[in-house]
N, CA and C atoms of all chains as a GROMACS GRO file, in nm:
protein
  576
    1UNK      N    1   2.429   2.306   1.169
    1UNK     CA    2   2.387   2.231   1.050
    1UNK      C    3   2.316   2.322   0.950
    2UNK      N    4   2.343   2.291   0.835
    2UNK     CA    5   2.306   2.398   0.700
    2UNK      C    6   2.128   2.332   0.608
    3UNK      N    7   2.114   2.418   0.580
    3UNK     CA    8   1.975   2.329   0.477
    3UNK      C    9   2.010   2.251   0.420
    4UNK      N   10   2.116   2.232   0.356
    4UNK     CA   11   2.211   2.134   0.244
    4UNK      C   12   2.158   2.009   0.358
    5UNK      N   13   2.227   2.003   0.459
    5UNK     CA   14   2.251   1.909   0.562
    5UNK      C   15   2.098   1.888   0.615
    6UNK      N   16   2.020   1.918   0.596
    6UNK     CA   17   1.861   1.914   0.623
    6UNK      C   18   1.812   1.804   0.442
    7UNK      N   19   1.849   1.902   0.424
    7UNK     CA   20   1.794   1.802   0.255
    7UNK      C   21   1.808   1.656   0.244
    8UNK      N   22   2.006   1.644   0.290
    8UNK     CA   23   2.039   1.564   0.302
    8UNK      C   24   1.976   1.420   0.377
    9UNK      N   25   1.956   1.462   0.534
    9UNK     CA   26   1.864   1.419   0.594
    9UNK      C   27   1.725   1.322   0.526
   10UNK      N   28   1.666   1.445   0.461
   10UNK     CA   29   1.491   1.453   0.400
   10UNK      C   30   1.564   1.320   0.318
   11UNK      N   31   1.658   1.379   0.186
   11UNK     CA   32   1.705   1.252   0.103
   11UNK      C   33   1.661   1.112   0.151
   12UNK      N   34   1.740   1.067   0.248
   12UNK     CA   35   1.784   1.002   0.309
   12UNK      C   36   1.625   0.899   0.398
   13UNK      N   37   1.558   0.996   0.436
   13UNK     CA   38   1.407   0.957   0.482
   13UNK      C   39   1.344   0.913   0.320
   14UNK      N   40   1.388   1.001   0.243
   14UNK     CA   41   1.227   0.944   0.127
   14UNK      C   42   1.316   0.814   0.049
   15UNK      N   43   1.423   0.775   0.059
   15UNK     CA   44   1.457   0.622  -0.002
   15UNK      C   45   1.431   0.528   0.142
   16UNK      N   46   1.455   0.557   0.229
   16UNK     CA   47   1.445   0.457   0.339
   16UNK      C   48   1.241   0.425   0.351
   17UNK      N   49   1.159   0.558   0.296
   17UNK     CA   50   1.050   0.467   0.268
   17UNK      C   51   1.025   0.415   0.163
   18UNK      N   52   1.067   0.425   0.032
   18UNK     CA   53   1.060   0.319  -0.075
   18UNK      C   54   1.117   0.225  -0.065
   19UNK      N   55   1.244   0.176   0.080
   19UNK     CA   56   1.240   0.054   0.103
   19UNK      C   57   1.167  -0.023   0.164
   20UNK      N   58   1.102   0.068   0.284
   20UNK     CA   59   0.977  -0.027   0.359
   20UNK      C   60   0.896  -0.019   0.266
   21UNK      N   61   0.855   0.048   0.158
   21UNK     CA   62   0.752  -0.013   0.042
   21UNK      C   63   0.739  -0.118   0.016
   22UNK      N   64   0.879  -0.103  -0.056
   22UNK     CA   65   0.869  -0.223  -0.141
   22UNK      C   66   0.898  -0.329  -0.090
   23UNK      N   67   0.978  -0.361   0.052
   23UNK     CA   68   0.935  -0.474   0.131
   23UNK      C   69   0.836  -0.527   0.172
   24UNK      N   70   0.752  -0.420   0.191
   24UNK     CA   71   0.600  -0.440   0.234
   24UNK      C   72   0.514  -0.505   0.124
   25UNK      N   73   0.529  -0.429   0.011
   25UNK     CA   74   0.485  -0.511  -0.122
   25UNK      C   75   0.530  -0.629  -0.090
   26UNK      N   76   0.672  -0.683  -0.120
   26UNK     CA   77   0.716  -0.834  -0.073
   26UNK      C   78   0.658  -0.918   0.008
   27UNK      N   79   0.636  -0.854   0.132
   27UNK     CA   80   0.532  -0.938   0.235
   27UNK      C   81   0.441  -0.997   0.153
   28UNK      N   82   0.351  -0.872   0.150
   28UNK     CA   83   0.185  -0.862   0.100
   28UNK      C   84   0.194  -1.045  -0.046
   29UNK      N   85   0.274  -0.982  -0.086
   29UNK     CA   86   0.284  -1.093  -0.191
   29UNK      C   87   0.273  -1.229  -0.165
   30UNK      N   88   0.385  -1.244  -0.016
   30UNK     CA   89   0.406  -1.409   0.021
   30UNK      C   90   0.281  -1.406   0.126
   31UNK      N   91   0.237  -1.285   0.220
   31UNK     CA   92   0.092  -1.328   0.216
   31UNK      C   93  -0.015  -1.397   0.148
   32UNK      N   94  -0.037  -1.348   0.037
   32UNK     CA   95  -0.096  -1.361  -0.069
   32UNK      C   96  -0.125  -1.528  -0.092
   33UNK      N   97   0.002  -1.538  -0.132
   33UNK     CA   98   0.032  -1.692  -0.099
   33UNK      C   99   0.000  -1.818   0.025
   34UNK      N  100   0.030  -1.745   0.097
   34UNK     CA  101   0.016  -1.843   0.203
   34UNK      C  102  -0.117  -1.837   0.262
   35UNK      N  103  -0.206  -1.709   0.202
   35UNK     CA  104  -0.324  -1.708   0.193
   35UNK      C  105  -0.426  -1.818   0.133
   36UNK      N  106  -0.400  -1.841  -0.003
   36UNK     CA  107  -0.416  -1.923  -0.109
   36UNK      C  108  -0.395  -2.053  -0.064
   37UNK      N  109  -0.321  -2.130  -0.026
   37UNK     CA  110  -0.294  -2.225   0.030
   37UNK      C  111  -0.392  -2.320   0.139
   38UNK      N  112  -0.409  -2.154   0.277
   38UNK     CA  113  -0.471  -2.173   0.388
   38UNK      C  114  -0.614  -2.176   0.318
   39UNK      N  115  -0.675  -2.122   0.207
   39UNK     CA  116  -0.779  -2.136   0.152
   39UNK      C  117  -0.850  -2.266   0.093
   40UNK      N  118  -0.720  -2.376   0.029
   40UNK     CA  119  -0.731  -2.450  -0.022
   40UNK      C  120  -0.767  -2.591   0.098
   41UNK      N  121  -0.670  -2.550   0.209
   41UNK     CA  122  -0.686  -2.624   0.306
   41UNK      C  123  -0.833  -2.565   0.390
   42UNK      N  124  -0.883  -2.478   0.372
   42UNK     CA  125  -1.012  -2.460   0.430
   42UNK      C  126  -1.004  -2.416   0.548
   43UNK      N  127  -0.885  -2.364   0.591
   43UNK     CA  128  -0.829  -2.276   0.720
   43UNK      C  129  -0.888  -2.176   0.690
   44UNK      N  130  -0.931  -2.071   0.822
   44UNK     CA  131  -0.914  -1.956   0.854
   44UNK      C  132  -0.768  -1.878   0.851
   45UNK      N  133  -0.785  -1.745   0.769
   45UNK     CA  134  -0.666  -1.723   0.697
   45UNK      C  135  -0.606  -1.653   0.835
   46UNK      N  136  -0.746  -1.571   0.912
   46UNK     CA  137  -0.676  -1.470   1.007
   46UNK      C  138  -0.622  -1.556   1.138
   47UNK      N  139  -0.534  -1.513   1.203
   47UNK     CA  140  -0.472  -1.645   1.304
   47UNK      C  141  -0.406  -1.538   1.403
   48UNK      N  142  -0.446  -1.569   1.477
   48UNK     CA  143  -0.436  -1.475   1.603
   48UNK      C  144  -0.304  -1.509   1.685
   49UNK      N  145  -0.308  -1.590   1.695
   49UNK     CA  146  -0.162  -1.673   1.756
   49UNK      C  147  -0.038  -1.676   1.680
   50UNK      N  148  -0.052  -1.701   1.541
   50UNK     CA  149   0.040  -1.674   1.438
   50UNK      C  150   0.082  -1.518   1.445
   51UNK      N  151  -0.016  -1.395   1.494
   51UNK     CA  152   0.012  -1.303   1.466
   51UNK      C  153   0.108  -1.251   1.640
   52UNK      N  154   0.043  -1.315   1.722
   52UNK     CA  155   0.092  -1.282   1.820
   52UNK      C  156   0.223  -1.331   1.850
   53UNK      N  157   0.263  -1.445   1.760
   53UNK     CA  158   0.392  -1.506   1.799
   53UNK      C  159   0.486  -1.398   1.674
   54UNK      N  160   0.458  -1.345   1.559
   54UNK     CA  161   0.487  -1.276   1.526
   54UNK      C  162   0.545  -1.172   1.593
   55UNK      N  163   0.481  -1.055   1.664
   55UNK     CA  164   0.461  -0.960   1.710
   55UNK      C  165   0.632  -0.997   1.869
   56UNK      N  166   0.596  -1.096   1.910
   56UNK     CA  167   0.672  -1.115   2.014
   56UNK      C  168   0.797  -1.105   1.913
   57UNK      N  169   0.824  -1.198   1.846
   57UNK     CA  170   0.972  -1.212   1.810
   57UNK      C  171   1.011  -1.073   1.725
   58UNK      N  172   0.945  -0.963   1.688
   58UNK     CA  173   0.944  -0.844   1.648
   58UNK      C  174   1.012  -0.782   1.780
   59UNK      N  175   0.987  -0.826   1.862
   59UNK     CA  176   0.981  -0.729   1.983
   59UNK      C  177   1.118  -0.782   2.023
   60UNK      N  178   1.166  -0.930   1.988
   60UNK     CA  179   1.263  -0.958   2.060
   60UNK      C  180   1.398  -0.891   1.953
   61UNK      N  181   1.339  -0.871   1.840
   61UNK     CA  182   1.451  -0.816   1.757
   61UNK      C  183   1.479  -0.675   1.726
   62UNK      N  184   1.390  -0.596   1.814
   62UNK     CA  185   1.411  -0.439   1.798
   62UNK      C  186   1.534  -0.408   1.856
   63UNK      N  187   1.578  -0.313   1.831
   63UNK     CA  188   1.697  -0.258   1.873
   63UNK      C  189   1.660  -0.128   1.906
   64UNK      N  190   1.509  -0.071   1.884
   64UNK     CA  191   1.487   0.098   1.890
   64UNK      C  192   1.598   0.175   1.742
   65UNK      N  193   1.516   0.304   1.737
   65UNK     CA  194   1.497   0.374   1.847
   65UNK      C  195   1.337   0.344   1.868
   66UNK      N  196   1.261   0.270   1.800
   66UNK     CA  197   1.114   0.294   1.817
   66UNK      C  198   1.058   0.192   1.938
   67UNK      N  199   1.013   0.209   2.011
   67UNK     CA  200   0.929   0.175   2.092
   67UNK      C  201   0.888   0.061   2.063
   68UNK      N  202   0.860  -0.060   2.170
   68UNK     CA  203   0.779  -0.178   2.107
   68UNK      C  204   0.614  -0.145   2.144
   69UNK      N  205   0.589  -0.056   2.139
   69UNK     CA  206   0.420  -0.017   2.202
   69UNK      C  207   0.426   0.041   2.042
   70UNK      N  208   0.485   0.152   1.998
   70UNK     CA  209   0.459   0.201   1.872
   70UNK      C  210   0.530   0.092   1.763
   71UNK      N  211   0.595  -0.024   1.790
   71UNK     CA  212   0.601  -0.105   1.652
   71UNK      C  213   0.494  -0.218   1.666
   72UNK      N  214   0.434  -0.209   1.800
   72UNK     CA  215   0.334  -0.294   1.785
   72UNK      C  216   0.195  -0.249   1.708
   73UNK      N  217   0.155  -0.116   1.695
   73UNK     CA  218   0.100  -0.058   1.625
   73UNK      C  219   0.119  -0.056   1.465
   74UNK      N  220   0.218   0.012   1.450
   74UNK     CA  221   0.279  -0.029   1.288
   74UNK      C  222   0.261  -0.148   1.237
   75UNK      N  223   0.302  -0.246   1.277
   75UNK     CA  224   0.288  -0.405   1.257
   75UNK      C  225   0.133  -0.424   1.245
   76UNK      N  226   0.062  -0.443   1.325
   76UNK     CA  227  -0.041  -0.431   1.312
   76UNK      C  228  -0.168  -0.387   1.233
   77UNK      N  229  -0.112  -0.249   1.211
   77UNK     CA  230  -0.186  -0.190   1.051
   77UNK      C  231  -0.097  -0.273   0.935
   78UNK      N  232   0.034  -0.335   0.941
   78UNK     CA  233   0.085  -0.407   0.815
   78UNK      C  234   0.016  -0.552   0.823
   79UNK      N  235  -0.008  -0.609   0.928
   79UNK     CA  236  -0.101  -0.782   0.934
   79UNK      C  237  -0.236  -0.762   0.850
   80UNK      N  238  -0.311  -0.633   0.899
   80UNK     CA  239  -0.407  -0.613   0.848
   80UNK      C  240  -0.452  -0.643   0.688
   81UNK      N  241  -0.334  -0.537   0.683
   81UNK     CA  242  -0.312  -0.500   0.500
   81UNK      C  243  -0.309  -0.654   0.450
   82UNK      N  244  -0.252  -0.763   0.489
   82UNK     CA  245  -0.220  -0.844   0.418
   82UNK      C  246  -0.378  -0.899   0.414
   83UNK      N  247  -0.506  -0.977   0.531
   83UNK     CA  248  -0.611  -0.987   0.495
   83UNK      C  249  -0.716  -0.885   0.462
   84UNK      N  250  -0.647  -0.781   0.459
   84UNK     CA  251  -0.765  -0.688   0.387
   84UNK      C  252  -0.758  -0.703   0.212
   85UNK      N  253  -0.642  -0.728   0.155
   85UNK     CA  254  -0.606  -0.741   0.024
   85UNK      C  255  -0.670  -0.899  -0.016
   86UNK      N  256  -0.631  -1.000   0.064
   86UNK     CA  257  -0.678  -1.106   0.026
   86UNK      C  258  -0.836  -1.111   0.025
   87UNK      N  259  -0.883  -1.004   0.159
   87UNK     CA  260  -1.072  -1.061   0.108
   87UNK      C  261  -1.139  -0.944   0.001
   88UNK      N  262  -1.060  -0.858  -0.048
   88UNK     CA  263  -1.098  -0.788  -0.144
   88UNK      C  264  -1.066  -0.901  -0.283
   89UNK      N  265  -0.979  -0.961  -0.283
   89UNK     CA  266  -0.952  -1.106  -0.369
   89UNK      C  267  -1.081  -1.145  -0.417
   90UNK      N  268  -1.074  -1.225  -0.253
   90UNK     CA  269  -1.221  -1.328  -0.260
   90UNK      C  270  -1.330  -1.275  -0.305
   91UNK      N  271  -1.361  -1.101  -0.287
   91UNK     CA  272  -1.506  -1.093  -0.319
   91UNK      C  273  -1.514  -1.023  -0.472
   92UNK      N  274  -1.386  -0.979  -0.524
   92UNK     CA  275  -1.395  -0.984  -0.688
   92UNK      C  276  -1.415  -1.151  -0.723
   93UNK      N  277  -1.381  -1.258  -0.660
   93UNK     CA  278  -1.379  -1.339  -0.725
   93UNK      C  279  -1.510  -1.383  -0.715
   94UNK      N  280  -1.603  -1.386  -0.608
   94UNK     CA  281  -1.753  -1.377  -0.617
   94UNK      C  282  -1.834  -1.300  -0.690
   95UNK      N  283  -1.759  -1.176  -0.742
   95UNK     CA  284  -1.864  -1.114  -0.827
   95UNK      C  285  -1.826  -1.134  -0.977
   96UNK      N  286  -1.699  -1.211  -1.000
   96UNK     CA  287  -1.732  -1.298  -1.141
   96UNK      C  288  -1.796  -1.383  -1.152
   97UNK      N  289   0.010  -2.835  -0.290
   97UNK     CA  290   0.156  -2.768  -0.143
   97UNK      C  291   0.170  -2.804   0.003
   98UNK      N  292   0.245  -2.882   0.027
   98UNK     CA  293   0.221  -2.934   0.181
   98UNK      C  294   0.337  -2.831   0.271
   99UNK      N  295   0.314  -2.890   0.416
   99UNK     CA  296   0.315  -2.760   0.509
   99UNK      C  297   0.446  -2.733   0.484
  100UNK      N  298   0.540  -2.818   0.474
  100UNK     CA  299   0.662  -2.751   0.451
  100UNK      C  300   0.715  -2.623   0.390
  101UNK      N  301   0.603  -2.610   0.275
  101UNK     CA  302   0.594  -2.533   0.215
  101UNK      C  303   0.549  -2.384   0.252
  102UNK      N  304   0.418  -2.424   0.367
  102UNK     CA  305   0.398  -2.298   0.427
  102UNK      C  306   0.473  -2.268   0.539
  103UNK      N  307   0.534  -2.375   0.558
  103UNK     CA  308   0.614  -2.308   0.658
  103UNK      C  309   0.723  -2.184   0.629
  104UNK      N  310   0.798  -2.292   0.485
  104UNK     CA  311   0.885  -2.200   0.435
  104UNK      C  312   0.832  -2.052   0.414
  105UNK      N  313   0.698  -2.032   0.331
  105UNK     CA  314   0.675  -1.902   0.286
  105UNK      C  315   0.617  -1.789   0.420
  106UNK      N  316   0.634  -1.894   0.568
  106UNK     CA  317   0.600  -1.837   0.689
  106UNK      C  318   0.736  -1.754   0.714
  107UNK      N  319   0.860  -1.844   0.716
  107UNK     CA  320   0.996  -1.796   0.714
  107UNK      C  321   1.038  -1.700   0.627
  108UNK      N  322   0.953  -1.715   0.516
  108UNK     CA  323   1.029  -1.569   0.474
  108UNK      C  324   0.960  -1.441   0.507
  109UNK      N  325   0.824  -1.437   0.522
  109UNK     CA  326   0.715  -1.360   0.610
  109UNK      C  327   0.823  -1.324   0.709
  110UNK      N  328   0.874  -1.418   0.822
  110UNK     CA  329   0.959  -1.365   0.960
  110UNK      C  330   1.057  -1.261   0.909
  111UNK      N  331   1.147  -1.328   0.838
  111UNK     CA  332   1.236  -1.204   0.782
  111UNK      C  333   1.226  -1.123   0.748
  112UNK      N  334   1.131  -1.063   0.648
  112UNK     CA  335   1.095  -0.957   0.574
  112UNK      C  336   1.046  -0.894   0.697
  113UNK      N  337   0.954  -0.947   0.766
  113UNK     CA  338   0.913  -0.849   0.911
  113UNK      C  339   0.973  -0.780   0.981
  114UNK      N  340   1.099  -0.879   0.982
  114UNK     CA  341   1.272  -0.806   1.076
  114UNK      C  342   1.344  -0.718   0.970
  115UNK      N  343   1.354  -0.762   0.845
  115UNK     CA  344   1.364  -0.619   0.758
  115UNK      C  345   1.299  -0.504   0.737
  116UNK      N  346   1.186  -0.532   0.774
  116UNK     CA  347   1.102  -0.394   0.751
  116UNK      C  348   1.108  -0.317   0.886
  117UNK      N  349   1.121  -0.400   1.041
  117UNK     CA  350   1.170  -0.375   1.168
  117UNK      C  351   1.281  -0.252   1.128
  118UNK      N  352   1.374  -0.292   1.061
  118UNK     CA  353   1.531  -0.260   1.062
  118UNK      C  354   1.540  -0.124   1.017
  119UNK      N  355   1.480  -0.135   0.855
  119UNK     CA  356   1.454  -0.024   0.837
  119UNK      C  357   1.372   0.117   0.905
  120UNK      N  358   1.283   0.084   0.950
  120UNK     CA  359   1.174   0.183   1.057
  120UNK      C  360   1.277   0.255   1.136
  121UNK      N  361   1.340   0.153   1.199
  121UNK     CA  362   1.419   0.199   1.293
  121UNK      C  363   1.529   0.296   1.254
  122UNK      N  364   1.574   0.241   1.132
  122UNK     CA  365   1.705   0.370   1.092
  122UNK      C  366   1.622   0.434   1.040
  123UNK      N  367   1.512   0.476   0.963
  123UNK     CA  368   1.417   0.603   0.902
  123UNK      C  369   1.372   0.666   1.086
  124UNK      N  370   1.343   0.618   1.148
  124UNK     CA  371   1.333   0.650   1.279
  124UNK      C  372   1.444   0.760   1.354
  125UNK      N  373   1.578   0.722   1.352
  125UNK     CA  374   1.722   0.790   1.370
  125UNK      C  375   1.741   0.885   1.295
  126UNK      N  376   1.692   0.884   1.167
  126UNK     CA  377   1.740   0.996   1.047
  126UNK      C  378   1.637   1.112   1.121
  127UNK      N  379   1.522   1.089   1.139
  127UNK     CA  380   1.345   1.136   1.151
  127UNK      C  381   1.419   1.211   1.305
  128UNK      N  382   1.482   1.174   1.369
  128UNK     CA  383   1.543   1.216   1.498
  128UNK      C  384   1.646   1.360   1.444
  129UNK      N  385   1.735   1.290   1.432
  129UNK     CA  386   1.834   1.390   1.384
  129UNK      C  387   1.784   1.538   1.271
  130UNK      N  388   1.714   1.494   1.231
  130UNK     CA  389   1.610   1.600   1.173
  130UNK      C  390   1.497   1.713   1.246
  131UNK      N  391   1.465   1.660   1.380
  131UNK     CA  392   1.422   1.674   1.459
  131UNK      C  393   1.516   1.770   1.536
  132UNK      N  394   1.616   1.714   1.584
  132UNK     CA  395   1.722   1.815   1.660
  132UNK      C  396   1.720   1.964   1.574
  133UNK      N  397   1.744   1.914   1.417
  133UNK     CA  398   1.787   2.015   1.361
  133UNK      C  399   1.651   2.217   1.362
  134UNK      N  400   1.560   2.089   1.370
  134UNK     CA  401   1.415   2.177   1.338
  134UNK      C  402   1.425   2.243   1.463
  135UNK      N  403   1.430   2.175   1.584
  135UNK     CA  404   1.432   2.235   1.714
  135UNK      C  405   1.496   2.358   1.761
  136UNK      N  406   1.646   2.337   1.722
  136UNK     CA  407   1.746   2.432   1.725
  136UNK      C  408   1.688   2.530   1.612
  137UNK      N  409   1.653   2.512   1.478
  137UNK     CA  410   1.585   2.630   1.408
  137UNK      C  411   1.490   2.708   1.466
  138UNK      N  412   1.386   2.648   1.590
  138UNK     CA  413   1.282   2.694   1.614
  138UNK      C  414   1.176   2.711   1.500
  139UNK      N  415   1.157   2.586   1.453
  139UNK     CA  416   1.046   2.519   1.357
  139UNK      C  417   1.002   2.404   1.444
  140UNK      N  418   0.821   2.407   1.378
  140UNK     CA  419   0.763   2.341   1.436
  140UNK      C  420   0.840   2.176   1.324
  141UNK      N  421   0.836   2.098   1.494
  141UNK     CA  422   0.883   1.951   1.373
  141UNK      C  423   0.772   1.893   1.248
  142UNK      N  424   0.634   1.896   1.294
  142UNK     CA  425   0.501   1.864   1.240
  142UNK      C  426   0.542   1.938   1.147
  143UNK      N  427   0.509   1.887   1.004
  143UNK     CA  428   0.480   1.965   0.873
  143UNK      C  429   0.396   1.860   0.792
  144UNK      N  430   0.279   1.923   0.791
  144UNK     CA  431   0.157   1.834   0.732
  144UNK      C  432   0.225   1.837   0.562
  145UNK      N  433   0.284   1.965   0.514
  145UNK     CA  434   0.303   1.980   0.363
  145UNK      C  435   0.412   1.846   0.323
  146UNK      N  436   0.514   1.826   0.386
  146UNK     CA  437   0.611   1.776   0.392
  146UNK      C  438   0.560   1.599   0.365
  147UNK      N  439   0.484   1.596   0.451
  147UNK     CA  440   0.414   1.434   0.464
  147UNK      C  441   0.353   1.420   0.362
  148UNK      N  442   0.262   1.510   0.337
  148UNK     CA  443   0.207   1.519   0.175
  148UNK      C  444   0.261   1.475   0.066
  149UNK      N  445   0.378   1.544   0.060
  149UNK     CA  446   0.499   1.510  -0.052
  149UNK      C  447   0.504   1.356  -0.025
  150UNK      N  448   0.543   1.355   0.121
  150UNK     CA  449   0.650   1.124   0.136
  150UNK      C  450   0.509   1.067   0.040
  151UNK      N  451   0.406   1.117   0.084
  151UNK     CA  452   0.295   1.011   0.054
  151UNK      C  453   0.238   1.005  -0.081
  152UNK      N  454   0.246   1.122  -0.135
  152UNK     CA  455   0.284   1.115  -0.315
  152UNK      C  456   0.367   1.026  -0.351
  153UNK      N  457   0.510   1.079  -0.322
  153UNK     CA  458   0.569   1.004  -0.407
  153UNK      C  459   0.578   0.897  -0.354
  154UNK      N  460   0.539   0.847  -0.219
  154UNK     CA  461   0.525   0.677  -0.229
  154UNK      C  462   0.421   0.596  -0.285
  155UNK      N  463   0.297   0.672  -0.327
  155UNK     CA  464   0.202   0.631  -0.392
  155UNK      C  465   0.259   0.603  -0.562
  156UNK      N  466   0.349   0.701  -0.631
  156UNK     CA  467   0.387   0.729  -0.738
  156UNK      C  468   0.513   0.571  -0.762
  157UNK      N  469   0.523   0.567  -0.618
  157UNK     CA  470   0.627   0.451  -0.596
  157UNK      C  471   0.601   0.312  -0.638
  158UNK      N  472   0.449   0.326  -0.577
  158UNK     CA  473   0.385   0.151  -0.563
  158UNK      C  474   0.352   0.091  -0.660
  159UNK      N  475   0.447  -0.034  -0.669
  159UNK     CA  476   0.443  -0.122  -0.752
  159UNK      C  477   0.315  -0.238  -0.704
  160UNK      N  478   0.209  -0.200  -0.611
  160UNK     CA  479   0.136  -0.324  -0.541
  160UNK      C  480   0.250  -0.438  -0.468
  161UNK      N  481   0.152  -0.545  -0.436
  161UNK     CA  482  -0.035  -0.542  -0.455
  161UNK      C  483  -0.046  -0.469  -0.352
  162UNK      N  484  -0.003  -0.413  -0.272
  162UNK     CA  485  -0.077  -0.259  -0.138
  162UNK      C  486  -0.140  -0.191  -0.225
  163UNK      N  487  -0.244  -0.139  -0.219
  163UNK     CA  488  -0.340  -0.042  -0.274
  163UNK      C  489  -0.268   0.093  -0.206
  164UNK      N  490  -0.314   0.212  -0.290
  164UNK     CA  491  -0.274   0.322  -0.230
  164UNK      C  492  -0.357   0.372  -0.104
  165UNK      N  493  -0.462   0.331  -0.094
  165UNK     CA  494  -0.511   0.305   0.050
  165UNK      C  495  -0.480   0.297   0.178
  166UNK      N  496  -0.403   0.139   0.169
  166UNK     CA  497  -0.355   0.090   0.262
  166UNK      C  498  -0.196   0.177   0.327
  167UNK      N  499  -0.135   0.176   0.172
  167UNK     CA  500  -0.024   0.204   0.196
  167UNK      C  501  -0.026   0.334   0.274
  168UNK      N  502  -0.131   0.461   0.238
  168UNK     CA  503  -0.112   0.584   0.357
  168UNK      C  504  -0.131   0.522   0.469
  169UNK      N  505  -0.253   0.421   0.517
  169UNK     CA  506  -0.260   0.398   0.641
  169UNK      C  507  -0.149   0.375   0.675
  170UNK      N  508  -0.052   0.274   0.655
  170UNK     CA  509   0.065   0.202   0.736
  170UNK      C  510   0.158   0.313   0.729
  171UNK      N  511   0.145   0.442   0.594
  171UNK     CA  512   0.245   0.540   0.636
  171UNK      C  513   0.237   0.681   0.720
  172UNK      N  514   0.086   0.666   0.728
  172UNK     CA  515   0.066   0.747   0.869
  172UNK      C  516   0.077   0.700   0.964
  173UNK      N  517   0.082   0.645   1.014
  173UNK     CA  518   0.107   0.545   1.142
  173UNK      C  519   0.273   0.528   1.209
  174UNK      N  520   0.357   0.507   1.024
  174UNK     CA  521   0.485   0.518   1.050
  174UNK      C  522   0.550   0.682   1.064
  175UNK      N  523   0.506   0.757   1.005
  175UNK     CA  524   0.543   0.887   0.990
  175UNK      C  525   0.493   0.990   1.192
  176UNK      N  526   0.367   0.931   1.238
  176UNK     CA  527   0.287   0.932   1.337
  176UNK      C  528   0.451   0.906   1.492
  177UNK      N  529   0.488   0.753   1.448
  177UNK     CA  530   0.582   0.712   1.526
  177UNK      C  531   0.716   0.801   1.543
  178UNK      N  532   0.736   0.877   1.440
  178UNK     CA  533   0.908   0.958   1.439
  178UNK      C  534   0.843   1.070   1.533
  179UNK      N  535   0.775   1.138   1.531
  179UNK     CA  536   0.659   1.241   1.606
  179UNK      C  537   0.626   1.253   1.772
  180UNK      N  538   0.595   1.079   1.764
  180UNK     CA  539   0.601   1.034   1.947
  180UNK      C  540   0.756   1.037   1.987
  181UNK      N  541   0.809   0.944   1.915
  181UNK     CA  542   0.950   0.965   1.978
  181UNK      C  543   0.982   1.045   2.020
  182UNK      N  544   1.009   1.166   1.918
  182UNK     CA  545   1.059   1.327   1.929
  182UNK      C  546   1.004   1.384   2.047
  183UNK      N  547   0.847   1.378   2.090
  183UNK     CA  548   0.765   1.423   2.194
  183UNK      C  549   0.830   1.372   2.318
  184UNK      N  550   0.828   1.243   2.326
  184UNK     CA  551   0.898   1.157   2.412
  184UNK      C  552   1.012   1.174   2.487
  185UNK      N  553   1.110   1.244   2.388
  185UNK     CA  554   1.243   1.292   2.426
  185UNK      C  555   1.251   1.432   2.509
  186UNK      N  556   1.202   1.514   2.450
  186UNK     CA  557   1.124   1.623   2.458
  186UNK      C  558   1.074   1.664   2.577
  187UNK      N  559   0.981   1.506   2.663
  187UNK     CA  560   0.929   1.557   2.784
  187UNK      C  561   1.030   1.521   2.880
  188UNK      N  562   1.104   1.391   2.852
  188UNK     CA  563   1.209   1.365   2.961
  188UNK      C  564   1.311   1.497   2.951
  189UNK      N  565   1.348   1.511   2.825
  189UNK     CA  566   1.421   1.624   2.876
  189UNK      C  567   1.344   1.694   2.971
  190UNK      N  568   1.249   1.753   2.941
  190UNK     CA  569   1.206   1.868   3.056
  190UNK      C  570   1.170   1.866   3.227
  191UNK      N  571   1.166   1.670   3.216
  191UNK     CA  572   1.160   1.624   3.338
  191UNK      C  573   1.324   1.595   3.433
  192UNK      N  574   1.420   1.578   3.322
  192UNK     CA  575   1.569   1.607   3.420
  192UNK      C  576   1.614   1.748   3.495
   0.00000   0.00000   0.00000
């Protein structure tokens, strides 16, 4: 295999993460939402069971090559992201 | 908005999860095959410079709401995972 064929490769890695970007953006968004909602209803946004039933059916849909120990990790820093964004929300909205 | 509603915006949460699954996994395969290639060069696979670059220009990428924050976390973590794999392979080989 040639550098051409290495580049190629690299190519190939840096659009496949501006698609998990911008999917991830997508999430974050309908998070967002369903955040807003659970707020209105006076729920607790973080849900442990929601996340864990998540996480399973992740697991039932892997195909690899990644590991379900290392996509359970990944996933995990992405659940986060979604209430870490929403209580940075809430507390600009307290300091208006 | 009644639950139907969150349910729905739960359902599309599921999907996007299994899309972002999907993708990992083929950036995962490419991240492999790249791997072979480095090996046979006798280059180290780790290149801190290289990651530098994904994480620029995925910062340069983000359209939100992920903060550029978040987004290194979830892309060290993902970049972290092509790394174990490779290791992974690596030791079984040496264990056949």
């Amino acid at each position: 295999m040639r550098q051409s064929d290495l580049d190629e490769l690299r190519g190939r890695v840096n659009e496949l993460n501006i698609k998990v970007l911008d999917l991830i953006n997508e999430r974050t968004t309908v998070v967002q939402e369903i955040g807003k909602v659970k707020e209105k209803q006076g729920v607790n946004r973080y849900d442990p069971i929601r996340e864990r039933e998540m996480l399973n059916s992740l697991k039932e849909n892997n195909n690899g090559p990644l590991s379900n120990g290392v996509l359970e990790q990944i996933f995990k820093g992405i659940f986060m992201s979604g209430l870490e964004i929403q209580e940075d929300e809430q507390r600009n909205a307290l300091l208006v």
